[in-house]
C-alpha positions in Angstrom: 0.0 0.0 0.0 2.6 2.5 0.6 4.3 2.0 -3.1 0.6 2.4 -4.2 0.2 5.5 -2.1 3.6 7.3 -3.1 3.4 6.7 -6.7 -0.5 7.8 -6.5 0.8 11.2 -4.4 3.3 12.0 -7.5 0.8 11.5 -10.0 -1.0 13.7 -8.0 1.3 16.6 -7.4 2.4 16.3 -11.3 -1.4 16.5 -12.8 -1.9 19.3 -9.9 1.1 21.2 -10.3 1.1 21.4 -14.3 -2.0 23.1 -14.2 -1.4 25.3 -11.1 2.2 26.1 -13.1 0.2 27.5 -16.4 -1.6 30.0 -13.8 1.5 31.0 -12.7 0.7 29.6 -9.1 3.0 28.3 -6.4 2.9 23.9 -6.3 0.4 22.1 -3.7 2.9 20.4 -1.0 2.6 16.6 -0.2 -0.1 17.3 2.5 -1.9 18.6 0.7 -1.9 16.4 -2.4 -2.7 13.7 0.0 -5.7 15.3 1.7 -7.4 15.0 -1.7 -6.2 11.4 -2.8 -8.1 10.2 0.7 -10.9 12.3 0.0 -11.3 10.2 -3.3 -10.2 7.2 -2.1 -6.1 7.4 -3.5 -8.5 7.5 -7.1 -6.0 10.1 -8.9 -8.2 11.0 -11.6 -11.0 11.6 -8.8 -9.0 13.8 -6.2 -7.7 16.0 -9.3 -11.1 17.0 -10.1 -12.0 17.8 -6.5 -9.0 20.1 -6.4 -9.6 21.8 -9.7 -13.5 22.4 -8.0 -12.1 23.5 -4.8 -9.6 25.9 -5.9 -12.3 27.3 -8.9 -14.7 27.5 -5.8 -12.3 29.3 -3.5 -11.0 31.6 -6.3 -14.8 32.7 -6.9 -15.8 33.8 -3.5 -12.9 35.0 -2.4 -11.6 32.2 0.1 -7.9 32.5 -1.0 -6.4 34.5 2.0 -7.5 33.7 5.7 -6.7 36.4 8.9 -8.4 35.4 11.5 -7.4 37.7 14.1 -8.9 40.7 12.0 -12.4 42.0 10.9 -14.8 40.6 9.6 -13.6 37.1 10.3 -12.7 37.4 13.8 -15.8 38.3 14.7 -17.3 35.7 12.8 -15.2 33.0 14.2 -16.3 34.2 17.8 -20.3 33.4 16.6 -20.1 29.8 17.2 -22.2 29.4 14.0 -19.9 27.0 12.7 -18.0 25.0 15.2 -15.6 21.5 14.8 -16.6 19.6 17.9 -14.1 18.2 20.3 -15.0 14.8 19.9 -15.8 12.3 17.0 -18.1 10.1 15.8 -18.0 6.2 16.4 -16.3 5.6 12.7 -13.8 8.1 14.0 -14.9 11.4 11.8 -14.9 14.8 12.7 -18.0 16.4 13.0 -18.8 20.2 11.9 -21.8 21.8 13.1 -23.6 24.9 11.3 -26.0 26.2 13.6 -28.2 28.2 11.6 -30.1 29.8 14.3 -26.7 32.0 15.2 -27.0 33.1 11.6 -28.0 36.4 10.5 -27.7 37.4 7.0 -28.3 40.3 7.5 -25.0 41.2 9.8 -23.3 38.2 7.9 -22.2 38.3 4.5 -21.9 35.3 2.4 -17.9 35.7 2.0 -17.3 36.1 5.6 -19.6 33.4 6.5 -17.8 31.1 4.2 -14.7 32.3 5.4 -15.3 31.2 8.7 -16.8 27.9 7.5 -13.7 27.4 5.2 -11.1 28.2 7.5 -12.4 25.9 9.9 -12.6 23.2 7.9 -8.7 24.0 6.2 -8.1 23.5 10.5 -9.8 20.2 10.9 -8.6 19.4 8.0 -4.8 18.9 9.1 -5.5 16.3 11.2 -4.6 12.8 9.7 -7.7 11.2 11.3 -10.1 13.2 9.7 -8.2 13.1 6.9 -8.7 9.3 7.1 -12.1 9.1 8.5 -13.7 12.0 7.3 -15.8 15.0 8.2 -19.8 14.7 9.3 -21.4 18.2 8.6 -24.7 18.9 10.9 -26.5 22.0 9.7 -28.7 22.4 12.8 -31.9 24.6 12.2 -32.9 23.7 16.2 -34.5 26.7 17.3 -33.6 28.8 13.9 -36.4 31.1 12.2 -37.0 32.1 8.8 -34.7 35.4 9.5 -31.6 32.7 10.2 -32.5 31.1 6.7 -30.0 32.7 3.4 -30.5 29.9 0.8 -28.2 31.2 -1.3 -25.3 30.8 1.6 -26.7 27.1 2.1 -26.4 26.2 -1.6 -23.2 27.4 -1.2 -22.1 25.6 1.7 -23.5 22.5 0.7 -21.8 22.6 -3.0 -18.4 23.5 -1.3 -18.9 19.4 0.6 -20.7 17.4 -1.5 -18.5 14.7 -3.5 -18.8 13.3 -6.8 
């Protein structure tokens, strides 16, 4: 498995890189390469795609540069609207929570709102375990009203996680 791995993480880095080179954009590092090949299951073909969507998504709204100790984002981070819990589900995967009811679209605008969500999930993310085991996302409407409700931000969200 670990020949299979390695020679799946170059394929990887040389598909992703060629493409990122004729943008003139800095390569992916190892880590990163293999964050997607266990997202698709070491399918090369598969993980190249979700990159390509990722970085096209991230590009378009504006999710390319993360300071969380400034404004709006630190603020929005401090919301609890979108949290990692501390602990995991039985299968081991980490599980994000939106809770829609601390949403206001109003004070909240998509970008920072998907900042928040973003950088969160970048975070979890790191870890090898949820790497391996994934990521459950819960978006709670406990308690939420029809003010708490931006479609627009949901489609978003949701087409941001959802897998081929």
């Amino acid at each position: 498995m670990e020949y299979f791995t390695r020679m799946a993480t170059k394929e990887f880095l040389e598909a992703v890189n060629r493409i990122r080179g004729r943008r003139s954009v800095s390569p992916v590092s190892w880590g990163t390469a293999v964050r997607f090949l266990w997202a698709r299951k070491w399918d090369v073909g598969r993980a190249v795609a979700l990159h390509e969507v990722h970085e096209a998504t991230r590009r378009r709204e504006g999710l390319t540069c993360f300071h969380p100790g400034r404004e709006p984002l630190h603020s929005e981070l401090r919301t609890g609207k979108f949290t990692i819990l501390p602990t995991r589900d039985v299968s081991g995967a980490a599980i994000a929570v939106f809770t829609a009811r601390y949403h206001s679209p109003a004070v909240s605008s998509h970008q920072t709102t998907l900042q928040g969500v973003v950088y969160q999930l970048d975070v979890a993310l790191e870890s090898i375990d949820t790497q391996r085991s994934g990521l459950i996302f819960i978006y709670d409407m406990t308690e939420s009203k029809y003010s708490n409700f931006d479609y627009d931000l949901s489609q978003k969200i949701l087409t941001m996680l959802k897998s081929d």
